[in-house]
C-alpha positions as CSV (number, residue, x, y, z in Angstrom):
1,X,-182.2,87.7,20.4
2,X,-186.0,87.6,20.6
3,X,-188.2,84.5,20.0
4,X,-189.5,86.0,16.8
5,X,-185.8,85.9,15.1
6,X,-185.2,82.4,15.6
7,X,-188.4,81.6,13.8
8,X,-187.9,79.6,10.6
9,X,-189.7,78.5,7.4
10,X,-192.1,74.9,7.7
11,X,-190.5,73.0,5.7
12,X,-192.1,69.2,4.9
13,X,-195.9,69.8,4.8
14,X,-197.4,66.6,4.2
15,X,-200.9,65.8,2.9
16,X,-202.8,62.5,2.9
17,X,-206.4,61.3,2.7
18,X,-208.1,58.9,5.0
19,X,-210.8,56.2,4.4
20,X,-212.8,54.5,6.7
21,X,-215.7,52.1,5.6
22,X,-219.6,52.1,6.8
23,X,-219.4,54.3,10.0
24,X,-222.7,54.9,12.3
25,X,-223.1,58.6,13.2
26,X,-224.2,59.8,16.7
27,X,-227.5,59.9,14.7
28,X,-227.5,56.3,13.6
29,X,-227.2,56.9,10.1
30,X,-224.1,55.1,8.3
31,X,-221.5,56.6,6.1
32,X,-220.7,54.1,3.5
33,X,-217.3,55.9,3.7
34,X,-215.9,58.5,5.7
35,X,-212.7,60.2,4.5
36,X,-210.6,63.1,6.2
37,X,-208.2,65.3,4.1
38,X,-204.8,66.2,6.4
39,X,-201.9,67.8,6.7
40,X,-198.4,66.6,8.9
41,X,-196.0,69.1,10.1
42,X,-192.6,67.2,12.2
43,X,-192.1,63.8,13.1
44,X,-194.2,61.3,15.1
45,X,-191.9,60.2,18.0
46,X,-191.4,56.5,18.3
47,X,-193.7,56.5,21.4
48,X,-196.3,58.5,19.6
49,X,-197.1,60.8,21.9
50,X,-195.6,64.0,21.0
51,X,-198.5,64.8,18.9
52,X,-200.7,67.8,18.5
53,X,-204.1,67.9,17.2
54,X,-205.2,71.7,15.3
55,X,-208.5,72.3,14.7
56,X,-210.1,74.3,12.1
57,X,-212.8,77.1,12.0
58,X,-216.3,77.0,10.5
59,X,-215.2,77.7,7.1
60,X,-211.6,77.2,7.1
61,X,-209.8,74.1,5.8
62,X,-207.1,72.2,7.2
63,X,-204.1,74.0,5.8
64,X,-203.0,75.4,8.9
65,X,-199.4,76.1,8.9
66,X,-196.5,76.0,6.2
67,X,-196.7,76.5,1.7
68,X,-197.1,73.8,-0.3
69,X,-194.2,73.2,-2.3
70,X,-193.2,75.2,-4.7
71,X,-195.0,77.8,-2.8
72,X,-198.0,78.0,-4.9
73,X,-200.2,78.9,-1.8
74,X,-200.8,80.7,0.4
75,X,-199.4,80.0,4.1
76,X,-201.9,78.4,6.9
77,X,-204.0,80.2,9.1
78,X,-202.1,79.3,11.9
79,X,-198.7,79.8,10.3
80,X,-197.6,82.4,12.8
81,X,-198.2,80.3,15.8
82,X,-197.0,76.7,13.9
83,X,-193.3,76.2,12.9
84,X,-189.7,75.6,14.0
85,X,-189.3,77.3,17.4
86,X,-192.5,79.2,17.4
87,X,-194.9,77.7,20.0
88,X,-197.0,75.0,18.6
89,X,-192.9,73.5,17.9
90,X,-192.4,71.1,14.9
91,X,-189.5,71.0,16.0
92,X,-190.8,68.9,18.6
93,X,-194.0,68.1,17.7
94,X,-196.3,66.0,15.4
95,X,-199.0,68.2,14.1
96,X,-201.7,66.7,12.8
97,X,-204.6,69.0,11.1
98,X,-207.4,67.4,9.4
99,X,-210.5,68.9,7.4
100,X,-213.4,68.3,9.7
101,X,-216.0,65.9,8.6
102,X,-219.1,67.8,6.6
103,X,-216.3,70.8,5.5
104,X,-215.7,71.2,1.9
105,X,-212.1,71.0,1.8
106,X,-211.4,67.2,0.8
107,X,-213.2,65.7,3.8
108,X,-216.8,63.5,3.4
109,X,-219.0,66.7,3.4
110,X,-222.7,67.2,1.4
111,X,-220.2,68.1,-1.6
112,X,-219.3,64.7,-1.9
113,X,-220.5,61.7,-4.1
114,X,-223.1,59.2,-2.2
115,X,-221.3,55.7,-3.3
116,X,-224.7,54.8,-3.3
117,X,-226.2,56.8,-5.5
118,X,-223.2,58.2,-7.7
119,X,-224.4,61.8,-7.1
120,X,-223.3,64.8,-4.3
121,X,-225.2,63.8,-0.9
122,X,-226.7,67.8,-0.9
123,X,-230.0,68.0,1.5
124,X,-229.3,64.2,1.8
125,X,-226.1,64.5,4.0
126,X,-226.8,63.1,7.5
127,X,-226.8,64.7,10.3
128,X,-223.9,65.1,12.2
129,X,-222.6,66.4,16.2
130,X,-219.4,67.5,17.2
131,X,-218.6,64.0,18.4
132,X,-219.1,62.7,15.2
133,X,-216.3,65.0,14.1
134,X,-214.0,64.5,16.7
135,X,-214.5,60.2,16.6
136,X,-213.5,60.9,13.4
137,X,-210.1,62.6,14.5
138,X,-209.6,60.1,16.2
139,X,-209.9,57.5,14.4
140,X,-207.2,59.4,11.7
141,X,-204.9,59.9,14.4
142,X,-205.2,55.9,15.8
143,X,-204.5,55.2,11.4
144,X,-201.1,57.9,12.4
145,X,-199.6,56.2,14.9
146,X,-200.7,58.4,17.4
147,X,-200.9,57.2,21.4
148,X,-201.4,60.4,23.4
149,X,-201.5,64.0,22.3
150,X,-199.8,67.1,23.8
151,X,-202.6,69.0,23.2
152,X,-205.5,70.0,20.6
153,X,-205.7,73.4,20.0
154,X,-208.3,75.9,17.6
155,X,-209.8,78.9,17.1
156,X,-213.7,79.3,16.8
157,X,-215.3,76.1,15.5
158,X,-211.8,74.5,16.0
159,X,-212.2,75.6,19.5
160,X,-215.5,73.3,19.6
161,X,-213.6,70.8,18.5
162,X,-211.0,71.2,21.4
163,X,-213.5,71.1,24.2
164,X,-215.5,68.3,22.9
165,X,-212.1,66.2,22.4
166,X,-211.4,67.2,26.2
167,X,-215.0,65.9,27.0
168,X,-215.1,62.4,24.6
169,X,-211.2,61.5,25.3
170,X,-210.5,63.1,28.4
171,X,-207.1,61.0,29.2
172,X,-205.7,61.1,25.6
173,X,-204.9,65.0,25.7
174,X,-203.1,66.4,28.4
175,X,-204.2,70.0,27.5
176,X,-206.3,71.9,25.0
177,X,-206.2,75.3,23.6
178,X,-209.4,76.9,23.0
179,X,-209.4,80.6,21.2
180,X,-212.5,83.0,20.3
181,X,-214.6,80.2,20.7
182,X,-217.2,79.4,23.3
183,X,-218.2,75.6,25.2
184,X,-221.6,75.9,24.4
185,X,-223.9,77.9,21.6
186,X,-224.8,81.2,22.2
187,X,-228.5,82.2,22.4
188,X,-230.6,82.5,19.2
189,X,-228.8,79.3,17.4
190,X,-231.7,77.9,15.7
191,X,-233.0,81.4,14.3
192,X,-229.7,81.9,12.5
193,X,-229.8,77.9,11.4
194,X,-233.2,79.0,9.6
195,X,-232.1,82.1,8.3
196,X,-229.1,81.0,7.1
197,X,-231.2,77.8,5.3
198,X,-234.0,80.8,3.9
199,X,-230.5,82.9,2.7
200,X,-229.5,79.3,0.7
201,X,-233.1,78.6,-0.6
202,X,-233.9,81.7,-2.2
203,X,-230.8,81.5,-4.8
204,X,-232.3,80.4,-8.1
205,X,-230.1,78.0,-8.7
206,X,-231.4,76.4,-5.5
207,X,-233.1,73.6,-7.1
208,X,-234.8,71.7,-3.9
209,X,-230.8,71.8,-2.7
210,X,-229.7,70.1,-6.0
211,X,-227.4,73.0,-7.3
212,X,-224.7,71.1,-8.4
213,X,-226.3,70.2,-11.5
214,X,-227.3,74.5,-11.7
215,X,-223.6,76.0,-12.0
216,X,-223.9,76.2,-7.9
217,X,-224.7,79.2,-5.5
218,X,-221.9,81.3,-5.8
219,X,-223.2,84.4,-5.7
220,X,-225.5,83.4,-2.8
221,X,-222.2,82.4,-0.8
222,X,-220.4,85.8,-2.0
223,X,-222.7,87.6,-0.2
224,X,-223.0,85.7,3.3
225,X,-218.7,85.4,2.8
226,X,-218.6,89.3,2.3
227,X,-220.9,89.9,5.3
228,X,-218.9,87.4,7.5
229,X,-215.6,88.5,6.8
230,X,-217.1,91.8,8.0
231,X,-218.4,90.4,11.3
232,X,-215.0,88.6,11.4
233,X,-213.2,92.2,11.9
234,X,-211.7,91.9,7.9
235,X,-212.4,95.7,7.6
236,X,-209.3,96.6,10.5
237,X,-207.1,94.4,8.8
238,X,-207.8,95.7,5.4
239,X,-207.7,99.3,6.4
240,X,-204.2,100.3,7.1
241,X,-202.8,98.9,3.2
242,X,-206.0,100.1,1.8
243,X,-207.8,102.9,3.1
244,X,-209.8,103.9,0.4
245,X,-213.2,102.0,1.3
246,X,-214.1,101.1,-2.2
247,X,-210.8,99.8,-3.1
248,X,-211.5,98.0,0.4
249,X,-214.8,96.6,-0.1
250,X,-213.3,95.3,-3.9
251,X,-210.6,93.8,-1.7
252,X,-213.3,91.8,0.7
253,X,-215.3,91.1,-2.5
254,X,-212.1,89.2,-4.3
255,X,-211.6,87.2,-1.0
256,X,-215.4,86.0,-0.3
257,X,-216.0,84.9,-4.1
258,X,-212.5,82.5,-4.4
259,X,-213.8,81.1,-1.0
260,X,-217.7,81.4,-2.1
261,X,-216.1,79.2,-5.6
262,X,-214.3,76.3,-3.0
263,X,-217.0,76.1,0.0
264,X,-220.1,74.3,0.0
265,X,-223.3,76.1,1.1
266,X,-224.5,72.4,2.7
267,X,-221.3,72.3,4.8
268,X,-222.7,75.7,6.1
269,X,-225.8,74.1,6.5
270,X,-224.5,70.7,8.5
271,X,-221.6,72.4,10.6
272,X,-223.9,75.2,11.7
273,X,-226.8,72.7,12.9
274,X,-224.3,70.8,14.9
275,X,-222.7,74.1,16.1
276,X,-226.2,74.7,17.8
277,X,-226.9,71.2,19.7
278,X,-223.1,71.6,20.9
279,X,-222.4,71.5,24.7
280,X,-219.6,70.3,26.1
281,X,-220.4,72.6,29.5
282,X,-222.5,70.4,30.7
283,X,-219.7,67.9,30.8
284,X,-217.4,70.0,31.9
285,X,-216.7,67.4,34.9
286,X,-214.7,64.9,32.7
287,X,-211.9,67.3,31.6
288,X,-208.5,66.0,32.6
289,X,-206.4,68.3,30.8
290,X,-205.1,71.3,31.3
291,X,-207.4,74.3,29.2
292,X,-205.9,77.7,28.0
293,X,-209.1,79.9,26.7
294,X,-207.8,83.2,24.9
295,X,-210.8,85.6,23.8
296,X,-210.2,88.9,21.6
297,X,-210.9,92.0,23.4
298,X,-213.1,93.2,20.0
299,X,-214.5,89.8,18.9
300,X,-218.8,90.3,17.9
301,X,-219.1,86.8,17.8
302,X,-217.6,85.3,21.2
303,X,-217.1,88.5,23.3
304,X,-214.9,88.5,26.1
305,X,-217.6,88.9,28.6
306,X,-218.1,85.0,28.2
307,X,-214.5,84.5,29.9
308,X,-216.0,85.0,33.3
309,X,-218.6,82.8,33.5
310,X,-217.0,80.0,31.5
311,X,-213.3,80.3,33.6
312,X,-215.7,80.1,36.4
313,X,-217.8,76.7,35.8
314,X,-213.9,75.0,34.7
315,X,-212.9,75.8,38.0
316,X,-215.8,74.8,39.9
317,X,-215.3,71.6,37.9
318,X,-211.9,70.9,39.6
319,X,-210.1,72.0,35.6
320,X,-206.8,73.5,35.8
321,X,-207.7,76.6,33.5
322,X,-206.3,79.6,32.3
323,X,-207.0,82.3,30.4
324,X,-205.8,84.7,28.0
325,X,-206.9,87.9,26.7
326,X,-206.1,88.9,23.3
327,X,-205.6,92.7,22.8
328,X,-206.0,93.1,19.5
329,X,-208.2,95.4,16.9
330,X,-209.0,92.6,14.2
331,X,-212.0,90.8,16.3
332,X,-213.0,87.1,15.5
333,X,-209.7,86.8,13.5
334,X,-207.1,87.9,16.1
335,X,-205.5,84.3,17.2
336,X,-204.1,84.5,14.0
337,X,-204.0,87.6,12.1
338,X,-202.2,89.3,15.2
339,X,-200.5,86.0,16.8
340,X,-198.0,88.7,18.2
341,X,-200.4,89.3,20.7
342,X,-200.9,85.9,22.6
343,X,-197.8,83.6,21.5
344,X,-196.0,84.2,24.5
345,X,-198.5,82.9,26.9
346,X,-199.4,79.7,24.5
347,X,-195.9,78.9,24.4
348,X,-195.4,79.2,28.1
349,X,-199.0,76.9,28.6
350,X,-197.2,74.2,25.9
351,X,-193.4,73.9,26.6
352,X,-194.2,71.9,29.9
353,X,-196.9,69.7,28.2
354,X,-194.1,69.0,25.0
355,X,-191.3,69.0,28.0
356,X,-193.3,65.7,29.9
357,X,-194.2,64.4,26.3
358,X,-190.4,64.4,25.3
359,X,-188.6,64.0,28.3
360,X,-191.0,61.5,30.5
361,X,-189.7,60.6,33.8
């Protein structure tokens, strides 16, 4: 019997909010409150430390595996990789996903009310760095129970999210999965940053950044949705069911404006700018854990061509590092849209990090 067949449904996806009071950014600047939407898949062991830590992408949300119930959505992003005998186990392991501080998904983000002033924070929202983010995290998981995780493990911005963690905690992981993702920005961060802003600003609902009160920027975020998906690789997954390229591009339209209705074109603003001051290469001599890095063979937006230069500063760092190539057709989107291709060699980098988390000597 293969792997796949003993697969079964996530059942028990839990959701919860958490709150902390006046917290200083990396910046200085104080949150009056700080709150992180997130999802539990499993059980917390009574130790607490057969946890696991996913981490989202750019404009993703924390709904990474399972439906809710009555299945009146749709299942995670990582719901081929997450689950009862697949390899991120809930079988065995707490899963914690949270919506990254300054998303749009539940968590404190430039969609949300200032307590100060009763109104969304817009152009107001502080700045914040991926350690902001991943303080956060930890603070959620302290609130959980949490002592030591197994591992933290994303794709793309959630692979930021990994490395920083392996950087900021080093001794609370023991190893961290990092897919299509990078340790450091590529070149040209700031030009996109100020086109991106320039792509926001000339919607006319734009209103200095006050758009709330206009109806929003949908259309605005349709377009730059539409023309990500594309660069995401959406166009070889969409092509075998529908081959007829206007059905197609009606297909990618549908998808970009429900997301362009839910996102918020400040959290684009926030996450990208501390997308481009991120660098956890430069720490790279902290890591304790263990690192699997898995790059698709036809990602645009972290190439495979990275692998060698990045597997080569982790090992002159002293990391124990591996790394995975994903052979797939659907670019940026192939950790999960063709899981098939690299669950095998995430399982076999996890079961000995949840065997020593269950089973300690």
């Amino acid at each position: 019997m293969t792997q796949a067949a003993n697969f079964r449904a996530l059942a028990g996806v839990e959701t919860g909010r958490f709150v902390r009071r006046n917290v200083r950014l990396e910046s200085g600047a104080v949150l009056p409150e700080l709150a992180l939407a997130y999802e539990t898949y499993g059980r917390l062991a009574a130790d607490g430390r057969n946890a696991l830590l996913a981490t989202h992408g750019y404009t993703s949300s924390h709904h990474a595996a399972g439906t809710y119930s009555g299945g009146n959505s749709d299942a995670g992003w990582w719901d081929a990789l997450i689950g009862p005998g697949k390899p991120i186990d809930t079988d065995r392991l707490f899963v914690v996903s949270s919506n990254m501080l300054g998303s749009a998904y539940g968590s404190t983000g430039p969609g949300s009310l200032d307590p100060r002033t009763g109104r969304h924070y817009g152009p107001d929202f502080p700045d914040i760095t991926l350690g902001d983010i991943v303080a956060a995290q930890k603070a959620l998981l302290d609130h959980l129970g949490v002592e030591h995780l197994v591992a933290v493990a994303g794709p793309s911005f959630g692979g930021f999210q990994a490395f920083q963690w392996a950087v900021s905690y080093p001794a609370f992981m023991d190893g961290i999965v990092a897919a299509v993702t990078s340790p450091k920005p590529g070149a040209g961060g700031e030009a996109r940053l100020r086109e991106l802003i320039e792509r926001l600003s000339r919607d006319p609902n734009w209103n200095g950044g006050r758009y709330y009160e206009r109806g929003g920027i949908v259309e605005t975020l349709t377009q730059l949705r539409i023309e990500t998906l594309k660069l995401y690789g959406i166009e070889a997954r969409l092509a075998p069911a529908i081959p007829d390229r206007v059905a197609r591009e009606a297909a990618i339209r549908e998808v970009a404006a429900k997301w362009a209705r839910e996102f918020d074109g400040h959290s684009l603003v926030v996450l990208r700018r501390a997308w481009t001051i991120f660098d956890a290469e430069k720490d790279f001599g902290r890591i304790k854990a263990r690192v699997l890095y898995a790059l698709s063979r036809t990602d645009k937006l972290f190439p495979p061509d990275l692998a060698p230069d990045v597997m080569a500063k982790l090992k002159a760092a002293g990391v124990d590092a591996a790394y995975v190539p994903i052979d797939s057709e659907l670019g940026h989107m192939a950790s999960h849209w063709d899981a098939a291709k690299w669950s095998a060699p995430l399982g076999a980098f996890l079961s000995p990090l949840i065997d020593r988390a269950t089973h300690p000597t």
